[in-house]
ZAMARGU-4260 file (C-alpha; in steps of 0.2 Angstrom, whole numbers, plus 5000, padded with zeros to 4 digits):
<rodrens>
0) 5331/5110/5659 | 5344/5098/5656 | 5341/5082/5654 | 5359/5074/5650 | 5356/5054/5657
5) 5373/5049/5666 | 5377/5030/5667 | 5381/5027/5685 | 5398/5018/5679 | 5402/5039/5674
10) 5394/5046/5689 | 5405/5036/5702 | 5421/5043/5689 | 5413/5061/5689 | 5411/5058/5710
15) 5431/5054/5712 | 5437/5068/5701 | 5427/5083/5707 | 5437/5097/5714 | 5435/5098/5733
20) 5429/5112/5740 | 5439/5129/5745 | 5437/5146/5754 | 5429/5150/5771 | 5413/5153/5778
25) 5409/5168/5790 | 5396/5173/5800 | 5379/5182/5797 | 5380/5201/5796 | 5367/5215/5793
30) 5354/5216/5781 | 5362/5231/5771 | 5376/5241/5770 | 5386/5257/5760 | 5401/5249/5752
35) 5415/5263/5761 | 5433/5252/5755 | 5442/5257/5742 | 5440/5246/5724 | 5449/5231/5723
40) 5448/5219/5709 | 5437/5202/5712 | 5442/5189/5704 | 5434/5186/5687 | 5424/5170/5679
45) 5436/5155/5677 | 5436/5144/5664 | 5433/5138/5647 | 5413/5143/5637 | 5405/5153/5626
50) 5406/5172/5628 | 5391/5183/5629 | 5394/5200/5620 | 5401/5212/5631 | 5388/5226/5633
55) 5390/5245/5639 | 5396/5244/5656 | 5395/5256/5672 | 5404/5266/5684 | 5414/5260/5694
60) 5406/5260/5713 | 5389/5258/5707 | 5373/5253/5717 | 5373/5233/5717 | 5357/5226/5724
65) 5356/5207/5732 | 5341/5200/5735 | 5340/5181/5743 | 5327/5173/5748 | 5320/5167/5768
70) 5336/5161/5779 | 5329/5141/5778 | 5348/5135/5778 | 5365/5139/5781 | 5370/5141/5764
75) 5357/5157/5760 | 5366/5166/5778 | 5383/5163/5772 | 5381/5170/5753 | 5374/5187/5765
80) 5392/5191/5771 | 5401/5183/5758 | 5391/5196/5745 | 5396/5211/5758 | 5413/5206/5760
85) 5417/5202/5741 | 5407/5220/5737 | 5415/5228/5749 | 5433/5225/5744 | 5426/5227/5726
90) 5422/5245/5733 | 5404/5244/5726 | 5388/5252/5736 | 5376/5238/5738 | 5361/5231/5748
95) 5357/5214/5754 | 5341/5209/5758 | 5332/5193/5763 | 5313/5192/5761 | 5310/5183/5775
100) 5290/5187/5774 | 5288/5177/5757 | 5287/5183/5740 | 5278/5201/5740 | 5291/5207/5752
105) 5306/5201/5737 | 5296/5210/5726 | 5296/5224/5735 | 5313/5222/5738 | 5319/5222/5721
110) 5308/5236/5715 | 5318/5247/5730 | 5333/5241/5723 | 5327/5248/5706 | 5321/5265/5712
115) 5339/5269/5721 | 5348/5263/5704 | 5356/5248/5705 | 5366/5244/5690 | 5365/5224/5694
120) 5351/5216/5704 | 5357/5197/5709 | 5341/5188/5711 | 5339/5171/5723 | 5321/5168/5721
125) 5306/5164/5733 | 5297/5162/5717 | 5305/5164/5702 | 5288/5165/5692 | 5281/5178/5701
130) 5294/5192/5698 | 5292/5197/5680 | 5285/5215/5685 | 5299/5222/5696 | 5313/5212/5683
135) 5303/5223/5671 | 5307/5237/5679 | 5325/5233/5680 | 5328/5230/5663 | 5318/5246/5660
140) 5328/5256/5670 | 5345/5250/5661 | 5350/5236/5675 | 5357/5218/5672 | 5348/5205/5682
145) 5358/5188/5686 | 5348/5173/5693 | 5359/5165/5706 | 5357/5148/5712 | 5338/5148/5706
150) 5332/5150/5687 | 5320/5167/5686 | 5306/5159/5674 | 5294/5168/5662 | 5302/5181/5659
155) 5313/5188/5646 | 5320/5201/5658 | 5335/5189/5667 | 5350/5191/5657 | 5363/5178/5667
160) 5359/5163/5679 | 5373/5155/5689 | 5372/5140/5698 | 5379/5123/5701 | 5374/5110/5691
165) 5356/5104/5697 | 5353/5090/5690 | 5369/5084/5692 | 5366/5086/5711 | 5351/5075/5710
170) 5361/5061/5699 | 5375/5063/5711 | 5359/5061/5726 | 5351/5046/5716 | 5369/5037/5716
175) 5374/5039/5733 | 5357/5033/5740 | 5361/5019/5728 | 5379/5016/5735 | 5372/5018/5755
180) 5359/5002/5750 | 5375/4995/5742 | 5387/4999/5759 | 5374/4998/5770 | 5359/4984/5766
185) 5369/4974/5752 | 5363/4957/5757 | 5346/4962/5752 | 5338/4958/5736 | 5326/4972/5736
190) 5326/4989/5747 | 5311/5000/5754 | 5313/5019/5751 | 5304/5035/5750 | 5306/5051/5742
195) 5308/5070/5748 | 5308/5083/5735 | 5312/5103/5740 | 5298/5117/5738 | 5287/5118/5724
200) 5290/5137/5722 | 5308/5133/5720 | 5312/5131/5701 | 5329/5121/5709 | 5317/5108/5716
205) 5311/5098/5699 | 5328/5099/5693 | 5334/5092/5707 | 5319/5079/5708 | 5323/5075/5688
210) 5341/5071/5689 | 5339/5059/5704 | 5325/5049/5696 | 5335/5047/5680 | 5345/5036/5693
215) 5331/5030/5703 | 5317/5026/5691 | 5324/5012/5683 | 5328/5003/5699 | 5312/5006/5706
220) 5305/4999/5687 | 5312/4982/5690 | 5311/4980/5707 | 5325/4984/5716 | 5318/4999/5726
225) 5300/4999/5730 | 5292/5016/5739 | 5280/5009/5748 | 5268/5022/5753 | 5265/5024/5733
230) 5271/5041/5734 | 5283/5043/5718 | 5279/5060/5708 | 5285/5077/5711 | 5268/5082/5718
235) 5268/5070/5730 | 5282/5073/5740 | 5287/5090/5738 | 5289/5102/5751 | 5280/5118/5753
240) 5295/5131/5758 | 5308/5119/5760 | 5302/5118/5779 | 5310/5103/5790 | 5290/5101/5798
245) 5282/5100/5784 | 5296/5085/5778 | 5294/5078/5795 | 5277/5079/5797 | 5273/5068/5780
250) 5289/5056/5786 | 5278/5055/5801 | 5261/5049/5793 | 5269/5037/5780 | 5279/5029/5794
255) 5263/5026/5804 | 5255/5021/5790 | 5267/5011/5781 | 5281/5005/5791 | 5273/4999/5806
260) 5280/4980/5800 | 5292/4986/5788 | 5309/4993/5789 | 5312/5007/5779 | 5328/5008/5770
265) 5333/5021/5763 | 5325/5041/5759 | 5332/5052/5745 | 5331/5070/5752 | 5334/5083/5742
270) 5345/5094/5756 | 5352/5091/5773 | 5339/5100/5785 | 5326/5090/5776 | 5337/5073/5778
275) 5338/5077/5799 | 5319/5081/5799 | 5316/5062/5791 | 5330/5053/5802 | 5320/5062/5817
280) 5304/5055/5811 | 5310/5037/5808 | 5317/5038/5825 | 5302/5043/5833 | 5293/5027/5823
285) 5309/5016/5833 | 5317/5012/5817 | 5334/5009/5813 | 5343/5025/5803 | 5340/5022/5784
290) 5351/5030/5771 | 5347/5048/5769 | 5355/5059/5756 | 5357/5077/5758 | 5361/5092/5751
295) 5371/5108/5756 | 5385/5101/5769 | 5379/5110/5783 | 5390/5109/5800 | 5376/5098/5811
300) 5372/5083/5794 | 5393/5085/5790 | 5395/5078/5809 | 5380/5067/5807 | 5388/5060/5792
305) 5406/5057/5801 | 5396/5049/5815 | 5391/5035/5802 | 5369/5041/5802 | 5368/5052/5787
310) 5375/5045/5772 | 5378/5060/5762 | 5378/5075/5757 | 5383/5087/5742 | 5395/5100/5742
315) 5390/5117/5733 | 5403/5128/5740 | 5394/5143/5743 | 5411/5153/5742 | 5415/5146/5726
320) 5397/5152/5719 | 5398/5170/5728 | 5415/5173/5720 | 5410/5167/5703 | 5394/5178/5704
325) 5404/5196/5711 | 5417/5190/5696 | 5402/5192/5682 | 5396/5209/5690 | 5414/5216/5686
330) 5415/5209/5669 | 5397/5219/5666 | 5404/5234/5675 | 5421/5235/5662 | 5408/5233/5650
335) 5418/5215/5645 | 5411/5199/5637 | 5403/5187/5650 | 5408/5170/5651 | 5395/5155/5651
340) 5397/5137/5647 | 5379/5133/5645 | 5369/5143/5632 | 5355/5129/5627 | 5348/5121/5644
345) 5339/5132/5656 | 5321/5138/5646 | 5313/5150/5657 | 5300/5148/5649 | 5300/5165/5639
350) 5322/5164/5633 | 5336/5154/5635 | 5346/5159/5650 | 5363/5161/5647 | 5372/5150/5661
355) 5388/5148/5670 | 5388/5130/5679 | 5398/5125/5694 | 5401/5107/5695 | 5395/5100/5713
360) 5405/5087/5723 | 5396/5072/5734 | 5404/5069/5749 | 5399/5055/5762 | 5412/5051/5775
365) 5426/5043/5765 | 5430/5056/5758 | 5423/5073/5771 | 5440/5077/5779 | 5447/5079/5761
370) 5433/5088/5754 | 5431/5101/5769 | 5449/5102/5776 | 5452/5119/5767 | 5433/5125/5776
375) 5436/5139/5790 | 5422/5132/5799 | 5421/5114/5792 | 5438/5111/5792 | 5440/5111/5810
380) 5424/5101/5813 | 5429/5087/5803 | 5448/5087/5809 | 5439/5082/5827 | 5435/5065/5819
</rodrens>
C-alpha cells in the first residue's frame, strides 16, 4: 500500500488546492435492471498516467455486472443509481446488486454475474480476500474485473482498482484532528484522544488507519496527544462491519472507564457514521463534543459540522468516482488503452493492481459551502446555513 509520508506544512497546501467537489446525487433505485436506452458515450478517464495496453474489447451493449457491498452509508446507496443511470445512458445491460447478507451472498452474486456473461464485473468488496474463486471464474470466462473503492486481495484475477487516494484520506483525517485541537483546545499543552478505525474485512480500513498515523504517531511519541485508554493499534479499535454500535458501544466502555475525571478531546474516526456514533457516546458520558473527523460527507455529519459539533469530514465525491469507473468500462469495451496513474502501490498480495487515484478533499466548515455548492442535495443543505 502506499506509504508516501507528507509533511503537514504540504498537507495544509494539498487541503487548499484540492478541487471541490461536482455533480449530483440521486436517490436509491432497484436492485437490477435491463439497460433499454439507446448508447451514448460516457465520458472517458481524465488526466495524465501511465497507459495499460489496450486489450480485445466487446460489443457494444454488453452485460455489465456491479456488485457493492451492505448499504452501511450513503455513499454505497448513491454509486447504486449513479451506476444505473451512467449504464443506462451508456446503453449497456447490467445488474447491480448489494450483498446485504455478508460475504457468501457477494460471492454468489458475482458468480451469477459470471454465468449470464458479463463482459466487466466492478467489484466493491465485503471481503476483498475471500473472492478469489468467483474472480477466477471471471477471468476464465474472458471478463475484466475492476476493484472499485476497495482493493480485491490475493488474487491475480483483478485487472483495474479505482479509488480515491486512501492514505491520503487518513493523512488529510490525522491533520484536520490536529487543526480542531489547534482551533478548538489550543491553550492546552497536551490533548486526550482516542482512535476509531473501519472494519477489519475492509482492505480500505488499514490504509486509512496508516495514513492517519503517519500524522498522529509522532505527536502521540512526544507527548502531544495521549490515548488514554491504551488502545493505539489497528486491532484494537477496529470496527467489525463498519457498524455505528459496535463504534459506540467501545466509545461507551472506554468513556466509563477512562474518562469519568478526564475530558476527552478529540477522536479520529475513520468515517461520518462512526464519528456520530462516538459524539452520541461522549454525550451520554455528559462530556463536552471533542473533535471528531469523519469521512464520506454524508447530509446529517455535513449539517453537524456547519452547526460547529463535527469537525470534519472528507469529500470523496461518489459521482466523480462512478463516472471515472463507467469511463474505464468503455475504454475496455473499444478495446483502447486504460489510463492509470499508479502502477507501483497497491500489492494485493498476488500482483500489482494497476490503479487510477482520485484525489480527496477535507472539508470542515470554512470551507463546506464552497466545496458542496455544486451538490444537488448538499448544495441546498449547506446554502440554509
Amino acid at each position: 500500500m502506499k506509504k508516501t509520508t507528507t509533511s503537514a506544512l504540504a498537507l495544509l497546501a494539498a487541503a487548499s488546492l484540492l478541487a471541490g467537489c461536482s455533480g449530483g446525487r440521486e436517490g436509491e433505485g432497484e436492485e437490477s435492471k435491463g439497460a433499454e436506452s439507446s448508447s451514448s458515450e460516457a465520458a472517458e478517464n481524465e488526466g495524465d498516467g501511465d497507459g495499460e495496453a489496450a486489450g480485445e474489447g466487446f460489443e457494444e451493449g454488453s452485460f455489465i455486472g456491479i456488485a457493492l457491498p451492505q448499504k452501511t452509508s450513503e455513499n454505497w446507496v448513491l454509486a447504486e443509481s449513479l451506476f444505473k443511470d451512467g449504464l443506462d445512458e451508456a446503453g449497456y445491460e447490467y445488474d447491480v446488486q448489494f450483498a446485504n447478507g455478508g460475504v457468501s451472498e457477494q460471492q454468489n452474486q458475482i458468480q451469477s454475474m459470471v454465468t449470464k456473461g458479463a463482459k466487466v464485473i466492478v467489484v466493491g468488496a465485503i471481503d476483498g480476500s475471500q473472492l478469489g474463486t468467483q474472480l477466477e471464474a471471471a477471468k476464465d470466462a474472458g471478463a475484466y474485473v475492476i476493484a472499485y473503492d476497495r482493493l480485491v486481495k490475493n488474487t491475480d484475477a483483478v485487472d483495474y482498482y479505482i479509488a480515491y487516494d486512501n492514505y491520503q484520506v487518513g493523512q488529510l483525517q490525522g491533520q484536520a484532528l490536529l487543526d480542531g485541537l489547534a482551533e478548538r483546545r489550543g491553550d492546552q499543552d497536551t490533548w486526550n484522544i482516542e482512535l476509531i478505525a473501519g472494519s477489519p474485512d475492509d482492505a480500505n480500513s488499514q490504509v486509512f488507519f496508516d495514513g492517519a498515523m503517519d500524522i498522529l504517531q509522532p505527536k502521540i511519541d512526544d507527548g502531544t496527544l495521549v490515548v488514554q485508554s491504551g488502545q493505539t493499534t489497528f486491532q484494537q479499535v477496529s470496527t467489525q462491519g463498519w457498524k455505528a454500535e459496535n463504534a459506540q458501544k467501545r466509545m461507551d466502555t472506554i468513556m466509563s472507564s477512562t474518562y469519568t475525571d478526564k475530558e476527552l478531546d478529540g477522536i479520529l474516526s475513520p468515517n461520518d457514521t462512526l464519528a456520530r456514533a462516538a459524539m452520541v457516546s461522549v454525550a451520554a458520558a455528559g462530556k463536552d463534543t471533542p473533535v471528531v473527523t469523519g469521512q464520506d460527507s454524508e447530509v446529517e455529519s455535513v449539517k453537524s459540522i456547519l452547526e460547529g459539533e463535527q469537525y470534519s469530514t472528507i469529500n470523496k465525491d461518489t459521482t466523480n468516482l462512478v463516472h471515472e469507473t463507467i469511463g474505464m468500462i468503455n475504454t475496455l469495451q473499444k478495446g483502447e488503452e486504460v489510463q492509470v496513474n499508479d502502477s507501483e502501490s497497491y500489492d494485493n498480495g498476488v500482483k500489482v493492481v494497476p490503479a487510477y487515484l482520485l484525489e480527496p478533499q477535507i472539508v470542515t466548515a470554512e470551507n463546506a459551502k464552497e466545496s458542496y455548492k455544486d451538490d444537488k442535495v448538499l448544495g441546498p443543505v449547506v446554502a440554509e446555513y
